[in-house]
C-alpha positions as CSV (number, residue, x, y, z in Angstrom):
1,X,55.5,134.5,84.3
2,X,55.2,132.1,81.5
3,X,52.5,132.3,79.5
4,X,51.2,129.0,77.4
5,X,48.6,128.2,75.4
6,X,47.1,124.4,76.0
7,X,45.1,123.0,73.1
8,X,43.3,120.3,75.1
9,X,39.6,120.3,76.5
10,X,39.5,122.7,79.9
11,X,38.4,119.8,82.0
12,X,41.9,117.8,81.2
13,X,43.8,120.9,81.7
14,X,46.3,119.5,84.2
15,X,47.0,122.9,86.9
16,X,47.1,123.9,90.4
17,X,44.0,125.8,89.3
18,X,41.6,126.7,86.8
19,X,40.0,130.3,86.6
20,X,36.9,130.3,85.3
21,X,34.5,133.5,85.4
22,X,30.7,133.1,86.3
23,X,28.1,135.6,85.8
24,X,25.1,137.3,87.7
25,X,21.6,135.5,87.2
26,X,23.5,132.6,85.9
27,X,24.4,128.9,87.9
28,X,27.6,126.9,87.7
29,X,26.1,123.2,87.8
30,X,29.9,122.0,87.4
31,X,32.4,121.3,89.5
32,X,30.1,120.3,92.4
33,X,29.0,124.6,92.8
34,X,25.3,124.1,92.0
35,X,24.5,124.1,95.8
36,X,26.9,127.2,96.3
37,X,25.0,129.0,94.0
38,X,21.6,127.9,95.3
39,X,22.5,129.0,99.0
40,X,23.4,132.4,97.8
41,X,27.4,131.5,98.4
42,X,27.6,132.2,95.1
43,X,26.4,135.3,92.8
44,X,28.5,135.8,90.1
45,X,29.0,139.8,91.1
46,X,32.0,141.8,90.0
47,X,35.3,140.3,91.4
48,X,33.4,137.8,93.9
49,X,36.2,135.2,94.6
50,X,35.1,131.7,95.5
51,X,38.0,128.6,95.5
52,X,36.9,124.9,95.5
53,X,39.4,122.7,96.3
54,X,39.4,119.3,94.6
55,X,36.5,120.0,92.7
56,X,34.7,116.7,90.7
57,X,35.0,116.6,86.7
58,X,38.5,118.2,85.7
59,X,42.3,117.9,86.1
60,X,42.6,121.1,87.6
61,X,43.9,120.8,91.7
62,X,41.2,123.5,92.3
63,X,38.7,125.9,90.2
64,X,38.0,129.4,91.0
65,X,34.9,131.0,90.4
66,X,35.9,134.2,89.7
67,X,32.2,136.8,89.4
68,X,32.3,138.8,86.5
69,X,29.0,140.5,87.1
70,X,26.7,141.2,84.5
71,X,26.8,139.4,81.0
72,X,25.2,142.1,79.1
73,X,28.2,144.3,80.5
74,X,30.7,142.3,80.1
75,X,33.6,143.5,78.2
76,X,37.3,143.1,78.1
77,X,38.3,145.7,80.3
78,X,36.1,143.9,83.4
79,X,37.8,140.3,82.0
80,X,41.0,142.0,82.5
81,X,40.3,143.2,86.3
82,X,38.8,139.8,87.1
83,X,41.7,137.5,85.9
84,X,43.9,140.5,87.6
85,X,42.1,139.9,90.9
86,X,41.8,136.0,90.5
87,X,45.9,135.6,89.5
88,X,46.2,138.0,92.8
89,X,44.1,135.8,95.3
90,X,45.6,132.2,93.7
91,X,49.2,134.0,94.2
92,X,48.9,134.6,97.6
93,X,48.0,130.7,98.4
94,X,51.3,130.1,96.5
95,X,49.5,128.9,93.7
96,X,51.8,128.8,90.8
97,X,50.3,127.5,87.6
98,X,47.2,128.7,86.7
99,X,44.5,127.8,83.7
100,X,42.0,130.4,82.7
101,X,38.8,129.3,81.1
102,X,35.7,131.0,79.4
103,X,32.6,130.8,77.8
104,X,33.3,130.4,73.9
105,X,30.7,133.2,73.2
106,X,33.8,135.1,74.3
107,X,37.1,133.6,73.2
108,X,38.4,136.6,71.1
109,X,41.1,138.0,70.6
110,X,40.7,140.9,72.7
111,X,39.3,139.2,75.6
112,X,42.2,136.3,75.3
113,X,44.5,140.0,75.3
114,X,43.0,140.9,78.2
115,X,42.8,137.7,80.1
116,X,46.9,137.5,79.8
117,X,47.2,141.2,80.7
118,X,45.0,140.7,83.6
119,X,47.7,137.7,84.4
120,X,50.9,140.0,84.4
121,X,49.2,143.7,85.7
122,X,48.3,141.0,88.9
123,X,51.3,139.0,89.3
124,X,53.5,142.5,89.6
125,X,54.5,143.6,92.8
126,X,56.1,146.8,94.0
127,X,58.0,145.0,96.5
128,X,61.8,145.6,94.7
129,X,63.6,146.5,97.1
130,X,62.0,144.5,100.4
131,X,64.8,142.0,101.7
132,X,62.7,139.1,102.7
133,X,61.9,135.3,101.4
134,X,58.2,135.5,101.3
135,X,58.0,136.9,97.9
136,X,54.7,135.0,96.0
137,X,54.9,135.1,92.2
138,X,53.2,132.8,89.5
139,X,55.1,130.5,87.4
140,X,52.7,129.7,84.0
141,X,49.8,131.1,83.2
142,X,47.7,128.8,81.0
143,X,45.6,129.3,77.9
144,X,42.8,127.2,76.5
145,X,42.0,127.1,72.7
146,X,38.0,127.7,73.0
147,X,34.8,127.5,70.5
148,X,36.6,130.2,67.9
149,X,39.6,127.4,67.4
150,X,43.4,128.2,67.9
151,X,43.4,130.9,65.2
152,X,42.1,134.1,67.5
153,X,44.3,132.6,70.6
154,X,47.8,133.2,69.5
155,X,47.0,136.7,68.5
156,X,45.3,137.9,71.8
157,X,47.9,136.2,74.1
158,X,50.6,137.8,71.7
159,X,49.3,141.2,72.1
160,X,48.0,140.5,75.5
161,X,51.6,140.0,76.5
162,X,53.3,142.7,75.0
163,X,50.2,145.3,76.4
164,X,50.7,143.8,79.8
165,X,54.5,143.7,79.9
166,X,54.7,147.0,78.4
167,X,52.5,148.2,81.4
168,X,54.6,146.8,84.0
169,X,57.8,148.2,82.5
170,X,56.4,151.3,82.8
171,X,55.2,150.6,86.6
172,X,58.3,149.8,87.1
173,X,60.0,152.8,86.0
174,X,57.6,155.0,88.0
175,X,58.1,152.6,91.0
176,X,61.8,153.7,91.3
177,X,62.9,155.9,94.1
178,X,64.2,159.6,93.1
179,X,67.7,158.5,94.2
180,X,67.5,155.5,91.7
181,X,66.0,157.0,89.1
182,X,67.5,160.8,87.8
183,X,67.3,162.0,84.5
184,X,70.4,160.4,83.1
185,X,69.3,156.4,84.8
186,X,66.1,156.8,83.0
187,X,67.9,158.2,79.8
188,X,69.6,155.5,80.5
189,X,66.6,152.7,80.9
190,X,65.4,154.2,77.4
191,X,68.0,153.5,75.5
192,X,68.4,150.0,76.7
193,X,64.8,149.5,76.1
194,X,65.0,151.3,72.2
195,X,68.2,148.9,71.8
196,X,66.1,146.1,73.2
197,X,63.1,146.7,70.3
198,X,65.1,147.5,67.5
199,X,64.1,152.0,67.7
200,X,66.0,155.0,67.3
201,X,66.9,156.7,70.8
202,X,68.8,159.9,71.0
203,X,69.1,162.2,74.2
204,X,70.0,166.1,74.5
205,X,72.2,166.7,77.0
206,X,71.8,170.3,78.8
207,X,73.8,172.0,75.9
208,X,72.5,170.8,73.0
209,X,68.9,172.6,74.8
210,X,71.1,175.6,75.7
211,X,71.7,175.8,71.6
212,X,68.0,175.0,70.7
213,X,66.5,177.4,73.1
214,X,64.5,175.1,75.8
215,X,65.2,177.9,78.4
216,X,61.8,176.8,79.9
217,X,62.9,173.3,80.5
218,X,66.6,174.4,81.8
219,X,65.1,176.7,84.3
220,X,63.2,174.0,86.2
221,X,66.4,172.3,86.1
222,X,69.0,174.9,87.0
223,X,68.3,173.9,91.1
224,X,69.3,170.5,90.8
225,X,73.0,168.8,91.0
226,X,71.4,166.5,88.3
227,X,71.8,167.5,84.9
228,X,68.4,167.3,82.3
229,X,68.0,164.6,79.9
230,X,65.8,165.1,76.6
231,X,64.7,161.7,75.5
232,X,63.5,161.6,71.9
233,X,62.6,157.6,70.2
234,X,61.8,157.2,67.2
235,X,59.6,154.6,65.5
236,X,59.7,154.1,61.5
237,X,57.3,151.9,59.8
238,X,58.6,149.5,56.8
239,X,55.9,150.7,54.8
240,X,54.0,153.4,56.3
241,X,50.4,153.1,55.3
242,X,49.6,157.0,56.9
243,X,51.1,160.7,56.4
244,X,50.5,161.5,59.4
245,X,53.5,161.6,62.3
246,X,52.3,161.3,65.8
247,X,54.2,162.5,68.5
248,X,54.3,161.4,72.3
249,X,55.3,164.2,74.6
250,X,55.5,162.6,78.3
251,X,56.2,164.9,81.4
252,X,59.6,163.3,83.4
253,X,60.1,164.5,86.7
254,X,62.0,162.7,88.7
255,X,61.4,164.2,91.3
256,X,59.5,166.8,92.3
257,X,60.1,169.1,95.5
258,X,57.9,172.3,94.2
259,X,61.4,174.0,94.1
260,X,61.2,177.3,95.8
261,X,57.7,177.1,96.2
262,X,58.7,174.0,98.4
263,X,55.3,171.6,98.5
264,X,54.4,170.4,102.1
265,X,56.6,167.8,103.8
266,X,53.2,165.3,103.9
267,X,53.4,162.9,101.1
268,X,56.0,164.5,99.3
269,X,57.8,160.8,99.1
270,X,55.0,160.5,95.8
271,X,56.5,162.8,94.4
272,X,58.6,159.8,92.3
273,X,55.9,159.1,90.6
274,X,56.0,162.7,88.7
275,X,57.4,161.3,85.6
276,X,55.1,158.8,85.5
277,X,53.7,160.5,81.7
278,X,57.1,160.1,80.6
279,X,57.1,156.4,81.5
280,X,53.8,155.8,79.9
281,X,55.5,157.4,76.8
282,X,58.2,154.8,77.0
283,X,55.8,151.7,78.0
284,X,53.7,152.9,74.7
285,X,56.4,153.2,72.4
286,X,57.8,149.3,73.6
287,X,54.5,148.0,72.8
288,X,54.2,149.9,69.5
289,X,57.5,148.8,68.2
290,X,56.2,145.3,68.9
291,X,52.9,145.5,67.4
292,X,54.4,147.6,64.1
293,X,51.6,149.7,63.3
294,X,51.6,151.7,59.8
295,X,53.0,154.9,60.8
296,X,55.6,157.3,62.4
297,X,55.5,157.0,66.2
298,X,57.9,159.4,68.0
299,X,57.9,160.0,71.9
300,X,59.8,163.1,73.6
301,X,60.3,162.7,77.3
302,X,61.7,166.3,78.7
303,X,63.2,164.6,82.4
304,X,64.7,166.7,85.5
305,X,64.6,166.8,88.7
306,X,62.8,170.1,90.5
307,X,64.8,170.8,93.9
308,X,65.5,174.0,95.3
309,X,69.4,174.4,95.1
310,X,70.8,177.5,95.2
311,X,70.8,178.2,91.8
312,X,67.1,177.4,91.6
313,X,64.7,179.2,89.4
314,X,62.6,181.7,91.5
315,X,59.0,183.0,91.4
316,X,59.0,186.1,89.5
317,X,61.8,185.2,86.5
318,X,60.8,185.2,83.2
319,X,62.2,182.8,80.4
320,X,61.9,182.7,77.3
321,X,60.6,179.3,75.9
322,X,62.1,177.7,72.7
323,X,58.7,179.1,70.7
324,X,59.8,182.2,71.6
325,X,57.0,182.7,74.3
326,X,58.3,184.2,77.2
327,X,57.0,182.8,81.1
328,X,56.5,184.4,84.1
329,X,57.6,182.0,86.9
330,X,54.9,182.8,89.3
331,X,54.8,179.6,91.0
332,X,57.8,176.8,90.5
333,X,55.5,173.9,91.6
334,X,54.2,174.5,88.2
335,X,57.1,172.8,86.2
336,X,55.5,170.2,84.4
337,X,53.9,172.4,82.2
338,X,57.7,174.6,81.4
339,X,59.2,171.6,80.2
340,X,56.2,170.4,77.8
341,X,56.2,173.9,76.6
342,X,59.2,173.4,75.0
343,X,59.1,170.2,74.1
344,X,55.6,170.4,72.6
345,X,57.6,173.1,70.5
346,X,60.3,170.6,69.7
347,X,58.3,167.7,68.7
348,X,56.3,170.2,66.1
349,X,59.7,171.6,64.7
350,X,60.4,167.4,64.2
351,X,57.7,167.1,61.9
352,X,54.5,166.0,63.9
353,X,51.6,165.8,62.6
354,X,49.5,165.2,65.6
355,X,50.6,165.4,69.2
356,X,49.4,163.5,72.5
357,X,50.7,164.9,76.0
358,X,50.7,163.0,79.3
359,X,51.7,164.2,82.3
360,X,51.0,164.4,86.1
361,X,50.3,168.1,85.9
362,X,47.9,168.9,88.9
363,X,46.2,168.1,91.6
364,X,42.8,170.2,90.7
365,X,42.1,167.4,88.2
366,X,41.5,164.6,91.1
367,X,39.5,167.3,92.5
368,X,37.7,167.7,89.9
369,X,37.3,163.8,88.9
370,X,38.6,161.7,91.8
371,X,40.9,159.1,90.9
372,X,38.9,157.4,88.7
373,X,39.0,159.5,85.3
374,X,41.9,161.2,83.0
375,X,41.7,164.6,82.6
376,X,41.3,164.9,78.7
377,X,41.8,168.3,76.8
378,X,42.2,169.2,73.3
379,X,42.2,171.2,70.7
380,X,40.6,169.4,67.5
381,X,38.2,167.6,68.1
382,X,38.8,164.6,65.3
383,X,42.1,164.4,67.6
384,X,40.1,164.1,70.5
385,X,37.9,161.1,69.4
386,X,40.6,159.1,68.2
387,X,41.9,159.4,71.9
388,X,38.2,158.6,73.4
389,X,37.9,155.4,70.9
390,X,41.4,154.1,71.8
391,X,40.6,154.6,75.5
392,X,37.2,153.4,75.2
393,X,38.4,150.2,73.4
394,X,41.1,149.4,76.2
395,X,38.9,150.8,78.9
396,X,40.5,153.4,80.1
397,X,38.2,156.0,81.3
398,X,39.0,159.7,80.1
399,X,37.0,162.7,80.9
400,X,36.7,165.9,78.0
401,X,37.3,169.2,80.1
402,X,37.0,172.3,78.3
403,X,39.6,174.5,76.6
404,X,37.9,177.6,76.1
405,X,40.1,180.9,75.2
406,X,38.8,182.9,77.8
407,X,39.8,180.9,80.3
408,X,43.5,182.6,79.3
409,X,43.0,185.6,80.8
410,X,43.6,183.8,84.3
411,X,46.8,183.5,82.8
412,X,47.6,187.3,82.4
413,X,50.9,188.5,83.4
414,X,51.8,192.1,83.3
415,X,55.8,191.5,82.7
416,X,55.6,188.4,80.1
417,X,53.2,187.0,77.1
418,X,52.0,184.7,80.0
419,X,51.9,183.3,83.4
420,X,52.9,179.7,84.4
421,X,50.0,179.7,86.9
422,X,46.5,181.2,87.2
423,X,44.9,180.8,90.5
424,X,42.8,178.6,92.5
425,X,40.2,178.1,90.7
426,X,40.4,175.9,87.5
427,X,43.9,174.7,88.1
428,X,43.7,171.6,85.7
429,X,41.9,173.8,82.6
430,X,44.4,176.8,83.2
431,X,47.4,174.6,82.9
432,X,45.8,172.8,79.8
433,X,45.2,176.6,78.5
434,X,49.0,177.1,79.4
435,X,50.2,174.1,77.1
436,X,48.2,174.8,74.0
437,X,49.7,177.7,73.1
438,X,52.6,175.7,72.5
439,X,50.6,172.9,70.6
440,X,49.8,176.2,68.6
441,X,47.6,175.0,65.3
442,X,48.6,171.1,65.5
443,X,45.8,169.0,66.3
444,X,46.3,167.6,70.0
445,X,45.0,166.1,73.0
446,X,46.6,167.0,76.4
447,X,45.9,163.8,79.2
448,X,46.3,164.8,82.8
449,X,47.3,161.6,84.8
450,X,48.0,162.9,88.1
451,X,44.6,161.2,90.0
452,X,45.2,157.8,87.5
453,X,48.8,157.2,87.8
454,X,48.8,156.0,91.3
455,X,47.0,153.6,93.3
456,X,47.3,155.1,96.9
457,X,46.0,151.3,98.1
458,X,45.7,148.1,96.8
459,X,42.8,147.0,94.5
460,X,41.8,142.8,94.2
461,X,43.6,143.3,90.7
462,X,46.1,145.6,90.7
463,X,49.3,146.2,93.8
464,X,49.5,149.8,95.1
465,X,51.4,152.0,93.4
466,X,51.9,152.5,90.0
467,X,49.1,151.7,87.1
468,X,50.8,152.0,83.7
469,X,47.6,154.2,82.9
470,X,47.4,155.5,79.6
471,X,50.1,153.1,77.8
472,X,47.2,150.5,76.6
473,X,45.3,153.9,74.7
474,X,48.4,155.2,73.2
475,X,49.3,152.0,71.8
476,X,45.8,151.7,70.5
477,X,46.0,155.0,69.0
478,X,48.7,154.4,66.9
479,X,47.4,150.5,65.8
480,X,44.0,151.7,64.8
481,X,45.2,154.6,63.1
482,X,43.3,155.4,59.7
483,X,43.9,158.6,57.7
C-alpha cells in the first residue's frame, strides 16, 4: 500500500472513496446523509459502517461514514480501529484508493499516525500461502493536509508508517508455520531485517551457549533436530541523550509441543504463534532504529523449538541456569520461562540498565483477563509506569498483577533452588515469580502476551491471527524515554 499525502481541499480529493469518521449525538448534513441520520440509519456508534455511493459535493466515487462513537472519548487508539475497519470493509468491494478525512479539531500528529496504521494493520492478510486469484488489497491510501497545515502531517504519516509496518512484519513472522519458521529462518529474518535498518545483529549458535552456561535454554532444546539460535540486536544512538541501556528480552518458540509433557492434540497447530514475544522484539527494534530515539536499545530473542525427541529434557532433571540458579524440570510445557531465565541473565551481564520481557508464557493469564488485557508484572515500580504511559499512549491495554515474594514458596523444590512450575493456581504470577529472580535487582517489567497475541477470529479492523501487540508500547518506551 502506498501511502500519500494530498494537499488539496477534502471535497476535490479525487478517490474511489473518502473515509470520513462521524460521531454519536452529532449529524452529517453533507454528502446528501442528513436524512440517514434523521431516520436513525445513521448514529455515529463505534465502527458503524455506512457507504454512499456517488455522494453530492466532492470528487470522491463514494464517502464512508465510518462511527467513531463518542467525541469526548475519542482518542487515537479508537481512530486507528475505525480507519482499520473502514480500509477492511472498502477492501473487500475492491476498492483500491482510498482518502481519509477528519475534523481539524483532530489533525495531529498522533491521530494522522494512527489513521495510516489503521490503513496497513487492515489491509494485512494472513492469507500467504492460499493459492487462489481473489486476493483484495488496497493500492494508495490518501492523506489530507487539515486545519493544523502540512507541518503535523508528514510526521504522523511518517511514524504512522513505520508503527504500522513494523506491526505487520511482526504479524508476519508469527504468522509462519513451524516448518517455515525454525530457529535458524527466523535468525535468519533478523539479520536481514538489522541489515535492512542499518543495526548490529549477532546470533549464538548452540556452542557459543554451551561455553556461556545457558544450560536452561539448551535443555528445552536438546529434543529437537533443530538447533537453538540466540538472537541479540543492537541499537546505538549517535548522541545518546540517556545512561540508561534498555534491553528487550522476547520469548521465541517456534514451536511448541509441551515436550514430554506433550499438550493436547486440540489446537496445538497455535502453537506457531509461541514466539510471538520474540517477534514483537524484532518488530520494536525496526521501528526504533527508524525513529532514532536517544538511547541504547538492545533486544535478545532466545528461539527453539520444544518437541519431544528422544533426547528430550524430562520432568524431574535439574539444570543449572547461566546465573548459576539451578531448575527443577517439573513440567516441560513450562519452557518459556527456561530460556528467559538465562537470557534475562545474559542481557544483565551486557550492560542493561532496565529490562522489558514479552512472552506467551501461560494460559492462566487469559483466565485471569480474557483476551483483552496484557498480563503486566514488575519489579520497580518507576519501570512499571514508564510501561503503563507508553501503552496507555498507543492504547494498548496492560493489566498490573502482583509479584509478591510469598507467592515463591509455590515454587519450592526439594532437589533444586527452584521449581519451573508451581501448581494450579496462580499460574501467570508463579511464572512471573519464576523470571524475576533472574531480573535479580534490575528494574523490570515482565508482559505476558499469550491472551493478546492472537486473534482466534476476525475483528472489523484487524484479520485473524496475529496482532503485533506490544511492538507500538515498546517503541514508545524507548522514544519517550527521559532520565
Amino acid at each position: 500500500m502506498q501511502i500519500k499525502i494530498e494537499l488539496v481541499p477534502l471535497d476535490l480529493l479525487e478517490a474511489d472513496a473518502l473515509i470520513v469518521p462521524v460521531f454519536e449525538g452529532t449529524k452529517e448534513e453533507r454528502f446528501g446523509a442528513g436524512d440517514l441520520f434523521d431516520a436513525g440509519e445513521v448514529s455515529g456508534k463505534s465502527l458503524e459502517l455506512t457507504l454512499l455511493h456517488h455522494p453530492p459535493g466532492v470528487a470522491a466515487k463514494r464517502v464512508l461514514l465510518a462511527g467513531a462513537g463518542k467525541s469526548e472519548k475519542f482518542q487515537p487508539a479508537e481512530l486507528r480501529k475505525v480507519v482499520g475497519a473502514a480500509v477492511r470493509l472498502l477492501k473487500s468491494k475492491s476498492v483500491k484508493r482510498i482518502a481519509f478525512g477528519i475534523d481539524p479539531d483532530y489533525a495531529t500528529a498522533d491521530y494522522v499516525s494512527a489513521a495510516v496504521e489503521g490503513a496497513l494493520l487492515g489491509d494485512y492478510e494472513t492469507d500467504r500461502y492460499k493459492t487462489g486469484n481473489d486476493k483484495k488489497s488496497v493500492d494508495e491510501f490518501l492523506v489530507g493536509a487539515w486545519g493544523t497545515g502540512p507541518d503535523e502531517s508528514p510526521a504522523g504519516v511518517s511514524r504512522g508508517r513505520i508503527l504500522g509496518e513494523a506491526q505487520n512484519f511482526t504479524r508476519s513472522l508469527v504468522n509462519e508455520p513451524g516448518n517455515l519458521l525454525t530457529p535458524a529462518i527466523m535468525a535468519e529474518a533478523a539479520r536481514q531485517m538489522a541489515s535492512a535498518h542499518q543495526l548490529e545483529c549477532q546470533v549464538l549458535d548452540r556452542a557459543q551457549m554451551e561455553e556461556l552456561g545457558m544450560r536452561a535454554l539448551l535443555g528445552v532444546a536438546q529434543g529437537s533436530a533443530e538447533p537453538p539460535a540466540f538472537i541479540v540486536i543492537r541499537y546505538k544512538p549517535e548522541k545518546a541523550e540517556s545512561a540508561a541501556h534498555l534491553g528487550l528480552v522476547g520469548k521465541g518458540v517456534t514451536f511448541d509441543t509441551g515436550g514430554i509433557s506433550i499438550k493436547p492434540a486440540d489446537s496445538m497447530e497455535k502453537m506457531k504463534y509461541d514466539m510471538a514475544g520474540g517477534a514483537a522484539m524484532l518488530g520494536a527494534m525496526q521501528a526504533i532504529a527508524q525513529l532514532k530515539p536517544a538511547m541504547a536499545v538492545s533486544a535478545f530473542i532466545p528461539c527453539v523449538e520444544n518437541m519431544p525427541g528422544s533426547r528430550a529434557q524430562r520432568p524431574g532433571d535439574i539444570v543449572a541456569a547461566m546465573s548459576g540458579k539451578t531448575i527443577e524440570v517439573i513440567n516441560t510445557d513450562a519452557e518459556g520461562r527456561l530460556i528467559l531465565a538465562d537470557a534475562l541473565t545474559y542481557a544483565r551481564r551486557q550492560g542493561c540498565t532496565h529490562l522489558v520481557d514479552a512472552a506467551t508464557l501461560t494460559g492462566a493469564v487469559s483466565v485471569a483477563l480474557g483476551h483483552l488485557n496484557v498480563g503486566l508484572f514488575a519489579n520497580d515500580e518507576g519501570m512499571r509506569d514508564r510501561v503503563l504511559r507508553a501503552a496507555k499512549a498507543e492504547g494498548e491495554r496492560m493489566w498490573t498483577l502482583p509479584l509478591e515474594d510469598d507467592y515463591k514458596d509455590y515454587l519450592k523444590s526439594a532437589f533444586a533452588d527452584l521449581a519451573n512450575v508451581g501448581g494450579r493456581y496462580g499460574g501467570a504470577v508463579t511464572a512471573a515469580v519464576f523470571l524475576k529472580e533472574f531480573a535479580e535487582d534490575t528494574p523490570w517489567v515482565h508482559l505476558d502476551i499469550a491472551g493478546t497475541a492472537w486473534l482466534d477470529e476476525n475483528k472489523p479492523f484487524l484479520a485473524k491471527g496475529p496482532t503485533g501487540v506490544a511492538v507500538r508500547t515498546l517503541t514508545r518506551l524507548a522514544t519517550d524515554w527521559k532520565d
